[in-house]
DSSP file (Angstrom, degrees, kcal/mol; ACC not computed):
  #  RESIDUE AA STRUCTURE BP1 BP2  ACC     N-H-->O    O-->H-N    N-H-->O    O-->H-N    TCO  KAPPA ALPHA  PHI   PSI    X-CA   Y-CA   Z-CA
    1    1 A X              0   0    0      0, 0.0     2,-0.1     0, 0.0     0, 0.0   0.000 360.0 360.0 360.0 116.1  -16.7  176.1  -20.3
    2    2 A X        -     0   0    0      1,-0.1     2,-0.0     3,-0.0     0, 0.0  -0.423 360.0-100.8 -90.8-165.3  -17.7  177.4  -16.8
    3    3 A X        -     0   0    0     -2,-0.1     2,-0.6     1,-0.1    -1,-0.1  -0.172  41.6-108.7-105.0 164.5  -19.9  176.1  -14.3
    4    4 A X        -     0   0    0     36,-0.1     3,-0.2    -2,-0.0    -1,-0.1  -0.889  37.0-104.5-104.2 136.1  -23.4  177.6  -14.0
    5    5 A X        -     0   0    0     -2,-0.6     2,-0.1     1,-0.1    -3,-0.0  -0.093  42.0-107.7 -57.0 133.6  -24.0  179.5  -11.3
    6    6 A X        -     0   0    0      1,-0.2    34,-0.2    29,-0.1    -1,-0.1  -0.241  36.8-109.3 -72.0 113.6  -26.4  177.6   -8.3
    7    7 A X        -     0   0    0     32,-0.9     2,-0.6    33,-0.3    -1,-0.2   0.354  28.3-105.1 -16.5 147.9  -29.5  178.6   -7.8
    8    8 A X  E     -a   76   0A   0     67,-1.8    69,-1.4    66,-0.1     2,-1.0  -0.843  31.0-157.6-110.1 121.9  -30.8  180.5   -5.0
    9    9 A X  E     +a   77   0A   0     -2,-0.6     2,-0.6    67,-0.2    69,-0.2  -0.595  14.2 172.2 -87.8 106.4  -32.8  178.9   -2.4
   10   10 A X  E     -a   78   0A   0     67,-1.8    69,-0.7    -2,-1.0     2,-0.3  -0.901  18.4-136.1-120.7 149.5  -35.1  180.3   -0.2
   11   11 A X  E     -a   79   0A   0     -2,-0.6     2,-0.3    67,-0.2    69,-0.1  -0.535  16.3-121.9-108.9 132.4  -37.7  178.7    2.5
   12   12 A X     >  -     0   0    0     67,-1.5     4,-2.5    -2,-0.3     5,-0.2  -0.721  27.3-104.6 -95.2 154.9  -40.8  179.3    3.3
   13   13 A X  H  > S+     0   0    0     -2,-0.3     4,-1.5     2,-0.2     3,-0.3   0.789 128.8  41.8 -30.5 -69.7  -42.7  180.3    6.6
   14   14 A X  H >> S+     0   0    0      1,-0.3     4,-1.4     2,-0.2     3,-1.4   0.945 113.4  52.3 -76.0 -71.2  -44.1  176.4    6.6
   15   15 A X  H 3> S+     0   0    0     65,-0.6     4,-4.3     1,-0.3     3,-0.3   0.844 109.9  51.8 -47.5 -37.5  -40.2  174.9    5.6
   16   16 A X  H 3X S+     0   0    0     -4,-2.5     4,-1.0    -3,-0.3    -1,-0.3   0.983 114.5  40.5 -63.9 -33.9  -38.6  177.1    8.7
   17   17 A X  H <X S+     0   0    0     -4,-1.5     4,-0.7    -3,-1.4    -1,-0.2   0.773 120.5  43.4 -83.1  -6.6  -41.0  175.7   11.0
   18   18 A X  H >X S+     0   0    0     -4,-1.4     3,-1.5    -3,-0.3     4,-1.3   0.916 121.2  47.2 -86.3 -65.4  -40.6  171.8    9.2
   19   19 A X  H 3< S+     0   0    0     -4,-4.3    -2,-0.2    -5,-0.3    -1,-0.2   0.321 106.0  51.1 -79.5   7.5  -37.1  172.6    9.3
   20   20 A X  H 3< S+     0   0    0     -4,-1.0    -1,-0.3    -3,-0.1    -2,-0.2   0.503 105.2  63.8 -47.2 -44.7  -36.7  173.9   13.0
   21   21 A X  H << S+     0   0    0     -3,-1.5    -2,-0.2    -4,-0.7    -3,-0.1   0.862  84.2 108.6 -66.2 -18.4  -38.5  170.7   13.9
   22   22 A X  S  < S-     0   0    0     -4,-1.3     2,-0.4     4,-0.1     3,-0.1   0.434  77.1-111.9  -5.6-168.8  -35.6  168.8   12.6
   23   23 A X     >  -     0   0    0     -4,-0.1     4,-1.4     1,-0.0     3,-0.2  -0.580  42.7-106.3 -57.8 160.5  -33.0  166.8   14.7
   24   24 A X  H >> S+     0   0    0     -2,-0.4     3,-1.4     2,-0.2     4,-0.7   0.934 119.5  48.0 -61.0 -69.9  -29.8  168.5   14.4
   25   25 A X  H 3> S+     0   0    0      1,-0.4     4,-2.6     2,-0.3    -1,-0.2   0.510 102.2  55.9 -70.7 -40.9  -28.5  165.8   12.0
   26   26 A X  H 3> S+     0   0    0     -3,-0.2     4,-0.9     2,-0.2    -1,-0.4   0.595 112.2  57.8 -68.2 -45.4  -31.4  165.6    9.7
   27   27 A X  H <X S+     0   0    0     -4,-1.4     4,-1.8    -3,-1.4    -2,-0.3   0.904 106.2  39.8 -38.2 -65.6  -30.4  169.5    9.5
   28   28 A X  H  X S+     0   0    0     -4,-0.7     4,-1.6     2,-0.2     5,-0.2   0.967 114.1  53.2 -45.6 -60.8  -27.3  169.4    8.5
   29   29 A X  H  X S+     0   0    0     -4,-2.6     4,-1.7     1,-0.3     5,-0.2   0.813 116.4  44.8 -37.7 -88.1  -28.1  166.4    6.0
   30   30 A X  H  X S+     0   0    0     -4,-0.9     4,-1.9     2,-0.3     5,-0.3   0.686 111.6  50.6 -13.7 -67.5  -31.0  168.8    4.6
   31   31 A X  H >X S+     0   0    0     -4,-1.8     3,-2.6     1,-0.3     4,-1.4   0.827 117.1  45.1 -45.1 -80.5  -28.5  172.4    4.4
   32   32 A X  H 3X S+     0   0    0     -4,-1.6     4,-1.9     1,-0.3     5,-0.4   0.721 112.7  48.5 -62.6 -23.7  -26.1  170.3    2.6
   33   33 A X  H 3X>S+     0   0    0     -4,-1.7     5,-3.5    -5,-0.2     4,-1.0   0.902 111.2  51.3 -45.6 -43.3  -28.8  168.7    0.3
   34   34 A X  I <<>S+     0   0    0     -3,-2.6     5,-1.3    -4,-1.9    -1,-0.2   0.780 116.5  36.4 -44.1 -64.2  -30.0  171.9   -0.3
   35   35 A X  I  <5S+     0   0    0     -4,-1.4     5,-0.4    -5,-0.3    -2,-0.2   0.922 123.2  40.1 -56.1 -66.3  -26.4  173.6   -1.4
   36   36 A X  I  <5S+     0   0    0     -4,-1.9    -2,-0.2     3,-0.1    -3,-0.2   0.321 131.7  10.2 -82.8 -16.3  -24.9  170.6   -3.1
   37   37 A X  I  X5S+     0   0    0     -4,-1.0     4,-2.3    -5,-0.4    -3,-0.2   0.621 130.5  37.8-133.2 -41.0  -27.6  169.0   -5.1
   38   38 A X  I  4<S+     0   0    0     -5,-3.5    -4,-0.2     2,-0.2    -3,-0.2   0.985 121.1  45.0 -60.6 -59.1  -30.7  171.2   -5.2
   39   39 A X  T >4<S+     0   0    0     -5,-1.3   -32,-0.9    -6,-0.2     3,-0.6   0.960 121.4  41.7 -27.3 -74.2  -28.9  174.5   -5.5
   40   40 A X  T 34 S+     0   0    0     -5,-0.4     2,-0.5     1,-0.3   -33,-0.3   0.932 137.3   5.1 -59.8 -69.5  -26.7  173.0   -8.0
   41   41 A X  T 3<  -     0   0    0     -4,-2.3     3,-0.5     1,-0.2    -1,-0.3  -0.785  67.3-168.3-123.5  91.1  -29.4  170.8  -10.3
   42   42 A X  S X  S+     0   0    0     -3,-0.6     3,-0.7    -2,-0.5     2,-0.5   0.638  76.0  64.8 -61.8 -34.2  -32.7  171.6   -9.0
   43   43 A X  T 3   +     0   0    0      1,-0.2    -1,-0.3    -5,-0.1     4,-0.1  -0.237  67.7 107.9-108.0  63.2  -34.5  168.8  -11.0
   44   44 A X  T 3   +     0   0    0     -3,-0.5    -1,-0.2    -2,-0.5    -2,-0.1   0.618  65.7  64.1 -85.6 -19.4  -32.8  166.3   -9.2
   45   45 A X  S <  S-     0   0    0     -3,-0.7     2,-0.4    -4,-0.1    13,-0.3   0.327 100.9 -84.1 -73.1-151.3  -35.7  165.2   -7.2
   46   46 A X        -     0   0    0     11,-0.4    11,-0.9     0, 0.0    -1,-0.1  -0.974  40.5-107.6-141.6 159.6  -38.3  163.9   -8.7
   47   47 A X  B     -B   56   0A   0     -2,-0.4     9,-0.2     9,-0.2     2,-0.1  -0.223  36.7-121.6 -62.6 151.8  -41.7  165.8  -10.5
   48   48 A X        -     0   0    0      7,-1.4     6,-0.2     4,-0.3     2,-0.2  -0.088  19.9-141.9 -71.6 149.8  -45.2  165.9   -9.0
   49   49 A X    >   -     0   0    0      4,-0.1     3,-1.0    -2,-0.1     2,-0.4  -1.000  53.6 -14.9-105.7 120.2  -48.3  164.8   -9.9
   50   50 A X  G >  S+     0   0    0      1,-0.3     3,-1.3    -2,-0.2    -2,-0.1  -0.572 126.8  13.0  97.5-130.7  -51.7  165.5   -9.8
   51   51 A X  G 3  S+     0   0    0     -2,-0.4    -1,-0.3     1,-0.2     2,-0.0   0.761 137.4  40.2 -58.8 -21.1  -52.3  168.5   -6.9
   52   52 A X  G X  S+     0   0    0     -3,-1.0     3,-0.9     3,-0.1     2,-0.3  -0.408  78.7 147.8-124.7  53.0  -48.8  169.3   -6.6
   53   53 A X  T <  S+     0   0    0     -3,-1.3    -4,-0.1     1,-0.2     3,-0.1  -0.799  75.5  38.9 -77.9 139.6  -47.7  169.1  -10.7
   54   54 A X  T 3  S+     0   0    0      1,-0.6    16,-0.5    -2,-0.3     2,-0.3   0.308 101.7  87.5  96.1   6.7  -45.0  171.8  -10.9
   55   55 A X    <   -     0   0    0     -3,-0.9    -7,-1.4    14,-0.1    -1,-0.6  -0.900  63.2-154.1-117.5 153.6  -43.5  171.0   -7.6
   56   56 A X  E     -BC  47  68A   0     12,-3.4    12,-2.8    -2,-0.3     2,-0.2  -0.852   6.7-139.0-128.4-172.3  -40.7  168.3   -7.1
   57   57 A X  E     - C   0  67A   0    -11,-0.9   -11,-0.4    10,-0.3     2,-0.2  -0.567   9.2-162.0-134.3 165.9  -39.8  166.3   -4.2
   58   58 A X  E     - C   0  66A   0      8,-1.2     8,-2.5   -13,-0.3     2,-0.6  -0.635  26.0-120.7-174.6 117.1  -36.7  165.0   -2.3
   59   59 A X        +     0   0    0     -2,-0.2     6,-0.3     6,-0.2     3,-0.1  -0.321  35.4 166.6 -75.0  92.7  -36.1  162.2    0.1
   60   60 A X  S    S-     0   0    0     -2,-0.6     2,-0.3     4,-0.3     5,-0.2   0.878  72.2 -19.3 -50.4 -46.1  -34.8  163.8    3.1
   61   61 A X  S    S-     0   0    0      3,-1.5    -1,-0.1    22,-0.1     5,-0.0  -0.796  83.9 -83.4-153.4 156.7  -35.3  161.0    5.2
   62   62 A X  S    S+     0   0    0     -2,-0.3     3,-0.0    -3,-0.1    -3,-0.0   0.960 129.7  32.4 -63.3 -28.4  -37.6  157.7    5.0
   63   63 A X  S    S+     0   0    0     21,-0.0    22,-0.6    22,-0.0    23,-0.3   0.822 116.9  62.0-121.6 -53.8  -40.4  159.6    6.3
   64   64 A X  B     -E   84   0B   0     20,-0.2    -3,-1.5    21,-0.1    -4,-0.3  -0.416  53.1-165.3-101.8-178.1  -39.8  162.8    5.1
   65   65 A X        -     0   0    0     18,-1.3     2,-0.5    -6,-0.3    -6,-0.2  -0.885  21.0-134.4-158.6 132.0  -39.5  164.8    2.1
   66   66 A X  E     -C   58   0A   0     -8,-2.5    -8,-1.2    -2,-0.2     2,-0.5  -0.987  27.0-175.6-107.1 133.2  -38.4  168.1    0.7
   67   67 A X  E     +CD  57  81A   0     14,-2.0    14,-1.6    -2,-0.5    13,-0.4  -0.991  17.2 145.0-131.0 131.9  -41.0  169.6   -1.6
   68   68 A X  E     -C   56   0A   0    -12,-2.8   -12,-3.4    -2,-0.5     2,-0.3  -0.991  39.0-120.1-160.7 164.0  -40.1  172.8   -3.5
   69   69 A X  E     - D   0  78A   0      9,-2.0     9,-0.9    -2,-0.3     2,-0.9  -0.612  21.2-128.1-118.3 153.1  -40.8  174.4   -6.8
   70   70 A X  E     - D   0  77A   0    -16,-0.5     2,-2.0    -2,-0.3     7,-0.2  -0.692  16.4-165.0-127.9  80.1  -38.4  175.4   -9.1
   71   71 A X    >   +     0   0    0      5,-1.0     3,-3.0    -2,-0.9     5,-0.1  -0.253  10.6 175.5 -28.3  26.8  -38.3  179.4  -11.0
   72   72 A X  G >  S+     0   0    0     -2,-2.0     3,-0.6     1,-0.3    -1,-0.2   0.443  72.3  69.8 -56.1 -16.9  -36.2  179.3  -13.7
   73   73 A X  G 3  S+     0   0    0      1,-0.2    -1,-0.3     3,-0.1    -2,-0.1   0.752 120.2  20.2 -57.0 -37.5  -37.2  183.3  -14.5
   74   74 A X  G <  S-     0   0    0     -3,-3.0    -1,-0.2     2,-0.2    -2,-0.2  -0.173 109.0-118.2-142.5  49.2  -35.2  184.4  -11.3
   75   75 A X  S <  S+     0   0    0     -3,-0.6   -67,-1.8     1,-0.1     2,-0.4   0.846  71.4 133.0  67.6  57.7  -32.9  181.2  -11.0
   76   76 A X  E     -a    8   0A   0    -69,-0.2    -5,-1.0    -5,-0.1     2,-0.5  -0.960  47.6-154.7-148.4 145.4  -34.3  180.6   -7.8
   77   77 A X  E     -aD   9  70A   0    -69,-1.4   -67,-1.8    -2,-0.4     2,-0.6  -0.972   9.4-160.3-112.2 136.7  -35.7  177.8   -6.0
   78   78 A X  E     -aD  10  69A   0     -9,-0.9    -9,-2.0    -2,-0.5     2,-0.9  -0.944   9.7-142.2-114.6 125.2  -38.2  177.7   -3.1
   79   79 A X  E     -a   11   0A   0    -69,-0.7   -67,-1.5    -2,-0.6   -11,-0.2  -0.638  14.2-177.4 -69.1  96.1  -38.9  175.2   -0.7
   80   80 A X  E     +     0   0A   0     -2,-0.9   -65,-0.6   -13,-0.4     2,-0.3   0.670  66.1   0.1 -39.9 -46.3  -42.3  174.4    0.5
   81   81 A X  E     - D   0  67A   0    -14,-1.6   -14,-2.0   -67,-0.2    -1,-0.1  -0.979  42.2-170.2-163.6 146.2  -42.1  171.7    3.3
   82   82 A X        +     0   0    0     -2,-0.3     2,-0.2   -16,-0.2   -16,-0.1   0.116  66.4  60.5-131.3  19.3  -39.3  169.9    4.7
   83   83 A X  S    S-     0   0    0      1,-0.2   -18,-1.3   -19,-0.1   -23,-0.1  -0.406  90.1 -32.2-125.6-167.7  -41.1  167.3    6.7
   84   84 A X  B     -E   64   0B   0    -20,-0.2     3,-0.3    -2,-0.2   -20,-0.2  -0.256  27.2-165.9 -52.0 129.3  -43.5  164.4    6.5
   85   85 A X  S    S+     0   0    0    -22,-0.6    -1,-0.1     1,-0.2   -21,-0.1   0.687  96.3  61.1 -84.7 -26.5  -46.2  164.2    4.0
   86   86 A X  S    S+     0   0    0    -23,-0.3     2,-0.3     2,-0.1    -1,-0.2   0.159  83.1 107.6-105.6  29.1  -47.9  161.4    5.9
   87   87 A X              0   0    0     -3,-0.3    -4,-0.0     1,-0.1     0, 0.0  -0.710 360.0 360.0 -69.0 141.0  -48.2  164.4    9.2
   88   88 A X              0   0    0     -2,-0.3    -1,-0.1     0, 0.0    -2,-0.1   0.393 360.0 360.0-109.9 360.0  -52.0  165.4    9.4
């Protein structure tokens, strides 16, 4: 049995500028989150409610959050926000 091949992730306008604000460290964490868990099993996070049913979520941080939506038509995932929900 092989593996199935990892999803492809791509970022949006609003996730480069979430993810630019980063700290470097909080960067890294996030790429390898990203590679290793999202990439790999994309509904690791956990499903949405309400206004955002069909997106899921993933704790970056205490305070923040990755939220991105999941394509299964072209294997692909995209990432919405990489920051803080509770920013206004």
């Amino acid at each position: 049995m092989t593996e199935a091949e990892p999803y492809r992730v791509v970022l949006s306008r609003r996730a480069v500028k979430d993810i630019e604000s980063l700290p470097p460290k909080v960067r890294k964490k996030l790429g390898e989150m990203l590679r290793c868990m999202v990439a790999i099993q994309p509904t690791c996070g956990k499903k949405l409610v309400g206004d955002l049913q069909g997106y899921w979520s993933l704790r970056l941080t205490l305070r923040d959050r990755i939220v991105y939506r999941i394509e299964e038509d072209s294997h692909t995932v995209i990432v919405l926000r990489a920051r803080s929900h509770y920013d206004v």
